[in-house]
C-alpha positions as a printed Julia matrix, in Angstrom:
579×3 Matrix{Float64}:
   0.0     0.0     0.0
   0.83    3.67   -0.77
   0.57    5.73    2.41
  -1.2     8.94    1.59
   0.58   11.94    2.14
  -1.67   13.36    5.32
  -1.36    9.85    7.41
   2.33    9.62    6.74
   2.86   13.33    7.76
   1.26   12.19   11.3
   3.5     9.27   11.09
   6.75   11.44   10.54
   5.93   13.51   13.67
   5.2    10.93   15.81
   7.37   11.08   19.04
  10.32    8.27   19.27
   9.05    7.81   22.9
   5.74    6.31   24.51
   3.44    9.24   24.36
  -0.19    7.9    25.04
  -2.34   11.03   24.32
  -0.17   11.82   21.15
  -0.71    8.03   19.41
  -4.04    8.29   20.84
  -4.57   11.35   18.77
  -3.55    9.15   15.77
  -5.9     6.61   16.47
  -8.85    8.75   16.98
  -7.86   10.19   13.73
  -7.46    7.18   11.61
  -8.96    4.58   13.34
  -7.35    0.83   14.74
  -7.69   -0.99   11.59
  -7.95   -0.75    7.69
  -9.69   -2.27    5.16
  -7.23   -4.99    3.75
  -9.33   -6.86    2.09
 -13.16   -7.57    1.21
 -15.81   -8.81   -1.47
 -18.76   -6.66   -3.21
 -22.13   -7.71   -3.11
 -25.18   -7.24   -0.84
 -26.53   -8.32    3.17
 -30.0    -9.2     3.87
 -31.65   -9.62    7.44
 -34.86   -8.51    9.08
 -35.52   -9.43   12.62
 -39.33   -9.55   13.83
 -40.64   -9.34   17.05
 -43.59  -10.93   19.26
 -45.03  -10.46   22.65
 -44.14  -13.65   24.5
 -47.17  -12.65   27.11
 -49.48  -12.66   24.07
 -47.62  -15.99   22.76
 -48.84  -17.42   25.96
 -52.14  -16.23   26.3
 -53.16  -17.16   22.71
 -51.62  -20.88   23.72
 -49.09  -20.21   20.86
 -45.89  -22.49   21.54
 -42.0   -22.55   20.3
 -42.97  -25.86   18.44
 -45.79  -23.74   16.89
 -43.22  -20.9    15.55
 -41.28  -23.84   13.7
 -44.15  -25.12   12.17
 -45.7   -21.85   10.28
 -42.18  -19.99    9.16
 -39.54  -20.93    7.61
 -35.93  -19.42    7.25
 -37.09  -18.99    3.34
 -37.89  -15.7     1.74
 -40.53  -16.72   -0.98
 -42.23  -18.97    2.37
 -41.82  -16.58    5.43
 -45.32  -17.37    6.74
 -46.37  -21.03    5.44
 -50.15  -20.94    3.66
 -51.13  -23.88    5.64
 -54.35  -22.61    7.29
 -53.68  -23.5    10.76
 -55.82  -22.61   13.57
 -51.73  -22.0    15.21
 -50.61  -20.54   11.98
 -53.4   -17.77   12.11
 -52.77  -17.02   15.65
 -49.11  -16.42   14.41
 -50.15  -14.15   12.0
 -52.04  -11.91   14.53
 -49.6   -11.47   16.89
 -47.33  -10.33   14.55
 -49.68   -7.81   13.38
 -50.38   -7.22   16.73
 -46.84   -6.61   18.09
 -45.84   -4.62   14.82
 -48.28   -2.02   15.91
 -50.29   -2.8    12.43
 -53.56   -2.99   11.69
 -53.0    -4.27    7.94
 -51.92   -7.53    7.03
 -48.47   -6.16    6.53
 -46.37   -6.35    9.61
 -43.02   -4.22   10.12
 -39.76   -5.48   11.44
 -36.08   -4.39   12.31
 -34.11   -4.39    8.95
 -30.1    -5.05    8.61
 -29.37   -4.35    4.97
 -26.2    -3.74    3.07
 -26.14   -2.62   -0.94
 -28.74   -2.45   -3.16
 -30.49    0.68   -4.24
 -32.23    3.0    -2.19
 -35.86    2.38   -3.72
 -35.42   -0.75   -3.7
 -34.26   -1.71    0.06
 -36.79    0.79    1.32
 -39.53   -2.03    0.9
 -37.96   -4.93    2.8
 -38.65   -4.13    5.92
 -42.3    -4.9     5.57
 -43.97   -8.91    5.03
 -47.35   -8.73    3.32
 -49.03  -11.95    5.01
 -51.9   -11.58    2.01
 -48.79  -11.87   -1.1
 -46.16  -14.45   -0.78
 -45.38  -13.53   -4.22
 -45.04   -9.92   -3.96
 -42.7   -10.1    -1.1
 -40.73  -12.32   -3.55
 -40.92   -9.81   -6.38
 -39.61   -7.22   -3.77
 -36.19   -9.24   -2.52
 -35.91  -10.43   -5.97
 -35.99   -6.86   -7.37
 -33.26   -5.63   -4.22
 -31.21   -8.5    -5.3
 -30.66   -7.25   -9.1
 -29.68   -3.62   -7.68
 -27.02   -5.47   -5.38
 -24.62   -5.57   -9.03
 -25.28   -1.31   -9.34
 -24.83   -0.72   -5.77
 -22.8    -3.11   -4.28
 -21.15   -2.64   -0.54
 -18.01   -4.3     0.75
 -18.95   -7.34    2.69
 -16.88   -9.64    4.3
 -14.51   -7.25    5.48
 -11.18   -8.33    6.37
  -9.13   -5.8     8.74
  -5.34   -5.21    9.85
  -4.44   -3.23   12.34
  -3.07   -0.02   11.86
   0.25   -0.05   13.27
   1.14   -2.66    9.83
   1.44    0.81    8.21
   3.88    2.11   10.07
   7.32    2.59    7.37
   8.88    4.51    5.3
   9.34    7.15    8.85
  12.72    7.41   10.75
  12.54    5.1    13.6
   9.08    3.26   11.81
  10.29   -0.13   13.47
   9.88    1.79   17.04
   6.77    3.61   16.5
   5.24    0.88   15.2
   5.69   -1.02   18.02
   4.25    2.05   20.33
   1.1     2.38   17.99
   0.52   -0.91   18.45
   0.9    -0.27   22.56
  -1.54    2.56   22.45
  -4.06    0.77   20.01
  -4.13   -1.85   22.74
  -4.48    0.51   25.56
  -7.04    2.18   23.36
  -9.34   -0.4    22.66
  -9.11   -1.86   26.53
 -10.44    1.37   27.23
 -13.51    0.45   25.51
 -13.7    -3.17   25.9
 -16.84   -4.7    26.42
 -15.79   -6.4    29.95
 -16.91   -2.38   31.67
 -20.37   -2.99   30.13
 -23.24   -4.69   32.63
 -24.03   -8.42   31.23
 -26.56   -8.68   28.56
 -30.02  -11.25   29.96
 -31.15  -14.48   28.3
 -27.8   -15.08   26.96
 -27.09  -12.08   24.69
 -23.72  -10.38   23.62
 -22.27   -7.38   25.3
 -20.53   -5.2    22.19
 -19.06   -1.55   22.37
 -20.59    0.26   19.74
 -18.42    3.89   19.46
 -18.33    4.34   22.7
 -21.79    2.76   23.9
 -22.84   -0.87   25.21
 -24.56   -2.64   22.7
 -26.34   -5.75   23.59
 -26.47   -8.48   20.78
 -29.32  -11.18   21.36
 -30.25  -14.44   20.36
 -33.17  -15.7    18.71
 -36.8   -14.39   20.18
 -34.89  -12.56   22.84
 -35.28   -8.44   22.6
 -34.72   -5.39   24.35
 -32.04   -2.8    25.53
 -30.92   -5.85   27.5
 -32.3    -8.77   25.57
 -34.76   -8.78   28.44
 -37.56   -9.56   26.78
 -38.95  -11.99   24.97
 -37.9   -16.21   25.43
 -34.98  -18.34   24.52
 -35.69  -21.02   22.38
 -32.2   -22.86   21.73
 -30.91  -22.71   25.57
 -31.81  -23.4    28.61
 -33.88  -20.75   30.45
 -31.45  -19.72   33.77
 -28.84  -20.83   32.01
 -25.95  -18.3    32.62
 -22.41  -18.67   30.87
 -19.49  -17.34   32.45
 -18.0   -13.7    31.49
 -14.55  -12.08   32.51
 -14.16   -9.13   34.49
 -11.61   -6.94   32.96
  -7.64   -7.05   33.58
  -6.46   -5.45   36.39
  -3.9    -2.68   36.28
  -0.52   -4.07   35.77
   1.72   -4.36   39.52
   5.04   -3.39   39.88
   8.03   -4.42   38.69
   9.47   -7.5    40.6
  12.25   -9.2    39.69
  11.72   -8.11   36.17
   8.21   -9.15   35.75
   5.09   -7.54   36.46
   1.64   -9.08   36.76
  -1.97   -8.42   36.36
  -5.37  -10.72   36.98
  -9.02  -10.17   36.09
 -12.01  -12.65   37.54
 -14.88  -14.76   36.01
 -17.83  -12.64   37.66
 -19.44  -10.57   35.01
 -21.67  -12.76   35.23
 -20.18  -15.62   37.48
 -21.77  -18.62   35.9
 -24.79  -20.21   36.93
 -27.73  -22.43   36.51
 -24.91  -25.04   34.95
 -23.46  -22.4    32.59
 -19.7   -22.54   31.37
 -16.97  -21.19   32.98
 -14.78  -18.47   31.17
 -12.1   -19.63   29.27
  -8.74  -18.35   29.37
  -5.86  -17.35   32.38
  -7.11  -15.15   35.24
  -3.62  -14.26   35.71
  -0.76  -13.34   33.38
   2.55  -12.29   33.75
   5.34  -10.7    31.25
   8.92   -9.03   31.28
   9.03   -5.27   32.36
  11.49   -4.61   29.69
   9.9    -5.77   26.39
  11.78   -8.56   24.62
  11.1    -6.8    20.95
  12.13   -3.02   22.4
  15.7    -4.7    23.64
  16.18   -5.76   19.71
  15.24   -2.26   18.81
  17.57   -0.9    21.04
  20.08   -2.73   19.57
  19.46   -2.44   16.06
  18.02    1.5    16.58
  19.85    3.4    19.81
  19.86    6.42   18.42
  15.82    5.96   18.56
  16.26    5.79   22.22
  19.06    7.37   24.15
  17.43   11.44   23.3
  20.84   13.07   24.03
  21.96   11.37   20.69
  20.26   13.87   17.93
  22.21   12.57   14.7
  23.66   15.33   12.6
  25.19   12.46   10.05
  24.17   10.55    7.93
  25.25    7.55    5.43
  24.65    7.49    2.13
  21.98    4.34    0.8
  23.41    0.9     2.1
  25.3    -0.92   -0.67
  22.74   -2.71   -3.44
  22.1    -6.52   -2.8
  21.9    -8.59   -5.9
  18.59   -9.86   -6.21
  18.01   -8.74   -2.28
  16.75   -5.75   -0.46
  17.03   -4.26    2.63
  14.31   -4.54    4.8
  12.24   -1.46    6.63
  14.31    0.82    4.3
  13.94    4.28    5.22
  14.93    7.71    3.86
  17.59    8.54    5.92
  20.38    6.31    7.69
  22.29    7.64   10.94
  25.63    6.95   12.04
  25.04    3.83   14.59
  21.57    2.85   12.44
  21.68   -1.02   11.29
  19.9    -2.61    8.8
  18.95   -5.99    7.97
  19.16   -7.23    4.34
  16.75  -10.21    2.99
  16.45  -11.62   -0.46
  14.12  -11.91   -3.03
  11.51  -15.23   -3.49
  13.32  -17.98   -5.17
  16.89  -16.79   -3.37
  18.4   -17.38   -0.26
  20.84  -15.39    2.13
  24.25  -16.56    2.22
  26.49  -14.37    4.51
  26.36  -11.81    7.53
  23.11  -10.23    6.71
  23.31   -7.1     8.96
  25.03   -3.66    8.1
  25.91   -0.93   10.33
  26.28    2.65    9.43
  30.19    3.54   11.12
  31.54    6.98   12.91
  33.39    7.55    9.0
  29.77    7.57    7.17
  30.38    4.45    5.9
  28.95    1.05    5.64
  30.38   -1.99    7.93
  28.82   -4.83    5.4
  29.93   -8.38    5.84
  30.31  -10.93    2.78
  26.98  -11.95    1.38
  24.93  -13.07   -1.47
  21.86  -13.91   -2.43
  21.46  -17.52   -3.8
  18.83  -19.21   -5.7
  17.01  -22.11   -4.67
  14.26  -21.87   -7.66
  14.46  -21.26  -11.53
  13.63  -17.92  -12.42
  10.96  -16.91  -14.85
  12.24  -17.75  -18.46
  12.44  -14.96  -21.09
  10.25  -16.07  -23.53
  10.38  -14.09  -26.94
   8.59  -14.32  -30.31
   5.2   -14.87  -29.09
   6.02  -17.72  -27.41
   3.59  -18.51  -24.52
   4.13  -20.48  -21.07
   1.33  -21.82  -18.74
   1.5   -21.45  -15.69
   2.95  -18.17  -14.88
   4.84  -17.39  -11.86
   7.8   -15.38  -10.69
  10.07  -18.66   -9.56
   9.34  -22.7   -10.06
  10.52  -25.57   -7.59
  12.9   -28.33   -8.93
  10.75  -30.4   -11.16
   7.94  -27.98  -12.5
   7.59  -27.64  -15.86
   6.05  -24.72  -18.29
   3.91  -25.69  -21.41
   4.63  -23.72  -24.42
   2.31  -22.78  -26.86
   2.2   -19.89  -29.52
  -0.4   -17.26  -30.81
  -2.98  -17.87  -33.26
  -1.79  -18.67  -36.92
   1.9   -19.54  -35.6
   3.14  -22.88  -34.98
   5.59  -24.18  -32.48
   9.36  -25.36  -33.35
  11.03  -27.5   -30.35
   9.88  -28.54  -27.11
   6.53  -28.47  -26.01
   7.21  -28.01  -22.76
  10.23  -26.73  -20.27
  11.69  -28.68  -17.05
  13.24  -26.68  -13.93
  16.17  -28.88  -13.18
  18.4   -29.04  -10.32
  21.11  -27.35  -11.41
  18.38  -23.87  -11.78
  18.17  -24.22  -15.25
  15.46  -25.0   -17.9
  15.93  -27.75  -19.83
  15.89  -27.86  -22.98
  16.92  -24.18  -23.26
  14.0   -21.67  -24.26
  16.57  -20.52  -27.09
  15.84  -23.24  -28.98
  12.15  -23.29  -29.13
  10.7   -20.54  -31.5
   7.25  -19.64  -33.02
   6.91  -19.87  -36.28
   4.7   -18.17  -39.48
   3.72  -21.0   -41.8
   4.86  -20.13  -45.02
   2.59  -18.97  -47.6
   2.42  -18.86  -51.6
   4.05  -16.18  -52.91
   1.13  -13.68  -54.68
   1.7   -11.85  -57.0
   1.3    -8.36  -55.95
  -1.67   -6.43  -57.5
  -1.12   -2.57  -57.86
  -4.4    -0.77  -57.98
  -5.04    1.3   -60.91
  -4.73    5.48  -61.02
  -8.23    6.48  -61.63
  -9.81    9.79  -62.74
 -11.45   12.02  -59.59
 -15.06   11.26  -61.14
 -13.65    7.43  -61.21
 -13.23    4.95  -58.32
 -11.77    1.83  -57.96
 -13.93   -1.99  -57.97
 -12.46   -5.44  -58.27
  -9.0    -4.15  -59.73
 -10.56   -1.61  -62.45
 -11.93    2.32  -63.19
 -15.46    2.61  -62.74
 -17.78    5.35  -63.04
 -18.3     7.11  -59.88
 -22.19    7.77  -59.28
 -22.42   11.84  -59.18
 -22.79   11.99  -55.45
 -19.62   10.42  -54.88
 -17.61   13.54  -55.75
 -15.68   15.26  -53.91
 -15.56   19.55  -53.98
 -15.34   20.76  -57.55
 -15.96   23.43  -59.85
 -19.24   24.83  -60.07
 -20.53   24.56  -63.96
 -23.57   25.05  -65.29
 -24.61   22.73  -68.15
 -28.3    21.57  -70.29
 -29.39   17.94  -70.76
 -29.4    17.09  -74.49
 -32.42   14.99  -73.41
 -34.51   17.49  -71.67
 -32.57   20.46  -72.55
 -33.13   21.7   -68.8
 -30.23   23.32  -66.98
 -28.57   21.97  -64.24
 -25.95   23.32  -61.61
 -23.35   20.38  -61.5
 -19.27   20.49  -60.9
 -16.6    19.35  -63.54
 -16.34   15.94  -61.16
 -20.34   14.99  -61.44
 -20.55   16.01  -65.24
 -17.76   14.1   -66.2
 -19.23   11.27  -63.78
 -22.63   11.66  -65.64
 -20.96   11.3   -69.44
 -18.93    8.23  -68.38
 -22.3     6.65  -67.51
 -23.4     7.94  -71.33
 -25.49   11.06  -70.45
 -24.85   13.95  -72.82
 -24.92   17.54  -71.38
 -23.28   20.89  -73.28
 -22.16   23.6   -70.99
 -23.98   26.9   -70.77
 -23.36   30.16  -69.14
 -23.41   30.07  -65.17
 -25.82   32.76  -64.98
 -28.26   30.45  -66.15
 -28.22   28.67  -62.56
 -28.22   28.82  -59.24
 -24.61   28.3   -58.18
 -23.42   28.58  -54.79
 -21.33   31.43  -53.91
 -17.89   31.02  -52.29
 -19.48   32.9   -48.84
 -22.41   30.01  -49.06
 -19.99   27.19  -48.83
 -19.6    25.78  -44.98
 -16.2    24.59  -43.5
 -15.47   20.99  -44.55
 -16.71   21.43  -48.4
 -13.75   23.96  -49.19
 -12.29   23.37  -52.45
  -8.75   23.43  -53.33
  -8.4    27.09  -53.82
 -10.46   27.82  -50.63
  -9.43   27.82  -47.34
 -11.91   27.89  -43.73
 -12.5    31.33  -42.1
 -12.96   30.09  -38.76
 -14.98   32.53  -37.06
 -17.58   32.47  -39.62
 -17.2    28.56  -40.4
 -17.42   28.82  -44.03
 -14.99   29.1   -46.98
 -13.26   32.22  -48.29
 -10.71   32.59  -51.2
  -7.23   31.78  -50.62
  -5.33   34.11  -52.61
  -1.64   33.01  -51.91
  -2.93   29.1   -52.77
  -0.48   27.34  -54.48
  -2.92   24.87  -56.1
  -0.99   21.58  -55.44
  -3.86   19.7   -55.7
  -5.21   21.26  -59.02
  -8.11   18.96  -59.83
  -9.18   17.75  -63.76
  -8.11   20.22  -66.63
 -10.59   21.84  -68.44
 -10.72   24.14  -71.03
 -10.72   28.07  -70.57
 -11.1    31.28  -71.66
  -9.57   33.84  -69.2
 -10.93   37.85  -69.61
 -12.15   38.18  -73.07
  -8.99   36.64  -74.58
  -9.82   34.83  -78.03
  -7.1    32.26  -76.84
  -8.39   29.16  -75.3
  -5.86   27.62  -72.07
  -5.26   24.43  -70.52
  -5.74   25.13  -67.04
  -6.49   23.12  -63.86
  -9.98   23.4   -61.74
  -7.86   25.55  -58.64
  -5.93   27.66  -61.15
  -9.62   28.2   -62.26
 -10.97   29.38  -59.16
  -7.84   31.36  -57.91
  -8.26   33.2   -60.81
 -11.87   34.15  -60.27
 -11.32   34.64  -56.53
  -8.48   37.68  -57.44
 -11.6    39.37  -59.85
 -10.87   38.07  -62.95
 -13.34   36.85  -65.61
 -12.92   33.17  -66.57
 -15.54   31.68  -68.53
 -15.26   28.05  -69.41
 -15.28   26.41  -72.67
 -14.62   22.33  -72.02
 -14.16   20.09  -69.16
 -11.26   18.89  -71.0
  -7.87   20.55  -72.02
  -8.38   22.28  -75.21
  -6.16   19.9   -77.37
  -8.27   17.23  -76.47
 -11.84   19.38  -76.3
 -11.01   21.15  -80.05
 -10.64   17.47  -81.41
């Protein structure tokens, strides 16, 4: 895990000696444990209650109870029409406070969306089916509002790194998170009746009860799976610790809260318990940390980052290393530490390190190249395991087909040796696709007429059909696309149609000798256009001149754009359109 920046700031200023209120502080803060682990999905419970005076008085008996429900959701109340089964019924209405047939009761629900867990609280007694419908319907919303559920906690102090001194405060968080919690521990709560479960619940006594047992103190109601009287034994809790005598100290607690009765169990467990006044884990720290401990030692040097390990690390690394700090190396999985595997940071700021290595004691993931795959996958292998080799779709393997970790640490046979491999193919002849004209497209290898709406931005024209003699505003592109599909059309003066202007044209349809005026979004002369892309040559006859020239659709356009008169004669060049 990645410490976030606030919670390892608190971490960095914690003190390197046993400060209650200060870890306290941290605790309140952060909490005892995280969240290590968990699943999504959903919880479902509702818990109803009944008068056991009623139960009585209506001759409604524990046997009865087993008879008419059942632990299933689409059967909560049997349809059996028992004289029993209808006394059931009314007490529940009764002690739901309901005069409907729908009866309320405590709900305990995790995920699922709001609309839909709002209606499980409530049993209709007259629709079995409905009250299907409605867990049914909670159960589908579990998968778009899922909680975490079977939660899996550590306790905070397994955070503690990456902090000068993190081995020390770690082991005082942990301290004052058990000095924390006893200050809340259920043993200073007053017993729960008919068997229930004394819990601390923030910082109140929560009482947990058993089946058909209710109330602030599970006082009501009658136990069905025990004994009544029946009273199990319950620890008192731990005295303060004594002394210190002979390097020991001791504390007790007793088995009176409740003392057992009526036959119940005793408590379980030591009433007394001893331990060393000096803690056996602070001597190592003191050993391998002293600087964390004698005060009048402030270090003011430092070494520079202990010496790399091959395939090892050092463990608890930290940011900073001062003289008198040691440090502990380990190796990686699949290796083993051969050698003195503590360092020491020395008066001269340097390292004392001892001979060591790292050794292996696995075979290391292959390298596998070419596509070549191996099944299963895992950082190191045990004498003896082998890898199968396959290769991707549409290769084919060469070699082995599978790899064996021998015990010399090596794979046999080696991976170098295995490749995949392309099947070969025919060699094909390459086909080159054929250069068509712009108001021509390419189909199975050969020029084909494009269909007029295929073209692209073109010269506006304005030309009569032969057959209709109606004029028609086209582009050089769709009337050379209409007279490769054998329509005849002879060009007329532009006048004679409507053809867009240049200011008319949006963004995105700009021809060659346009370019997009962005605040207006549509398409304006480009006057220093080069015209790389010139389009089909056509036939022209520029200001009046009796000369007909060759010219391209841009040079065209740039030409009328800059004021000039250009009136066109052909959509071909005039060598071809004068034959």
């Amino acid at each position: 895990l990645t410490l976030a920046e606030p919670f390892w700031k608190e971490l960095f200023s914690l003190p390197v000696v046993y400060e209650y209120n200060v870890y306290r502080a941290l605790i309140e803060h952060f909490g005892t444990h995280f969240l290590h682990s968990g699943s999504l999905g959903g919880h479902y419970k509702v818990i109803f209650y009944m008068d056991t005076d009623k139960m009585k008085a209506q001759g409604v008996s524990i046997t009865d109870l087993y008879k008419c429900t059942s632990s299933g959701w689409n059967a909560f109340i049997v349809k059996k029409k028992k004289k029993e089964c209808t006394k059931l019924d009314e007490l529940l209405l009764t002690s739901s406070g309901n005069s409907s047939n729908k009866i309320k009761g405590d709900p305990y629900i995790e995920g699922g969306s709001p609309g839909a867990v709002a209606g499980l609280s409530y049993l209709d007694l007259d629709n079995p089916a409905g009250n299907s419908q409605m867990y049914t319907l909670w159960a589908a919303s579990v998968t778009d509002y899922p909680r975490v559920i079977k939660k899996k906690l550590t306790p905070l102090y397994e955070l503690v790194k990456e902090v000068p001194c993190s081995s020390v405060k770690k082991h005082y968080l942990k301290q004052a998170i058990e000095e924390y919690m006893a200050e809340n521990d259920p043993c200073k709560c007053q017993p729960c009746q008919n068997g229930g479960e004394v819990s601390v619940e923030g910082t109140q006594c929560m009482c947990y009860c058993k089946p058909y047992t209710f109330g602030a103190a599970c006082e009501l109601g009658i136990l069905v799976q025990d004994q009544p009287g029946v009273v199990d034994g319950h620890w008192s809790c731990w005295s303060s610790w004594s002394p210190c005598s002979g390097g020991r100290k001791s504390r007790s607690r007793t088995c009176n809260n409740p003392s057992p009765r009526g036959g119940g169990k005793a408590c379980l467990g030591e009433q007394h318990e001893s331990k060393a006044c000096e803690d056996e884990e602070l001597q190592h720290l003191r050993l391998i940390e002293p600087h964390c401990f004698d005060l009048s030692i402030n270090p003011t040097e430092f070494c520079s980052p202990p010496p790399l390990l091959e395939n090892g690390f050092v463990q608890n690394a930290e940011n900073s290393y001062p003289v008198g700090k040691k440090i502990i190396y380990a190796c990686k999985h699949g290796y083993s530490l051969v050698g003195d595997p503590v360092a020491k940071c020395l008066g001269n700021l340097q390292w004392q390190v001892g001979e060591r290595y790292c050794h292996e004691t696995a075979c290391l993931l292959p390298e596998l190249e070419g596509g070549l795959q191996g099944e299963p996958w895992k950082p190191v292998y045990e004498i003896g395991e082998r890898i199968s080799l396959s290769c991707p779709y549409g290769m084919h393997l060469e070699g082995a087909h599978s790899i064996l970790c021998e015990p010399s640490l090596k794979w046999s046979p080696d991976v170098k040796t295995i490749q995949c491999k392309k099947p070969v193919s025919s060699v094909k002849t390459e086909v080159t696709e054929p250069k068509c004209q712009p108001w021509e497209k390419v189909y199975q290898s050969q020029c084909v007429c494009k269909m007029p709406y295929e073209c692209g931005p073109s010269l506006d024209i304005c030309a009569t059909d032969q057959r209709t003699k109606r004029n028609t505003a086209l582009t050089v592109c769709k009337l050379h696309a209409l007279e490769c599909m054998g329509r005849k059309y002879s060009l007329t003066e532009v006048e004679n149609c409507k053809v867009p202007q240049t200011s008319e044209i949006p963004c995105g349809s700009c021809r060659s000798w346009e370019k997009c005026n962005g605040p207006s979004n549509v398409c304006v002369c480009d006057e220093d256009g080069l015209c790389e892309e010139g389009g089909a040559q056509v036939c022209a006859e520029v200001s009046g001149s009796a000369a007909h020239r060759t010219m391209t659709e841009c040079e065209v356009g740039l030409l009328r754009c800059r004021g000039e008169t250009v009136t066109l004669v052909g959509i071909r060049p005039c060598d071809i359109q004068s034959k």
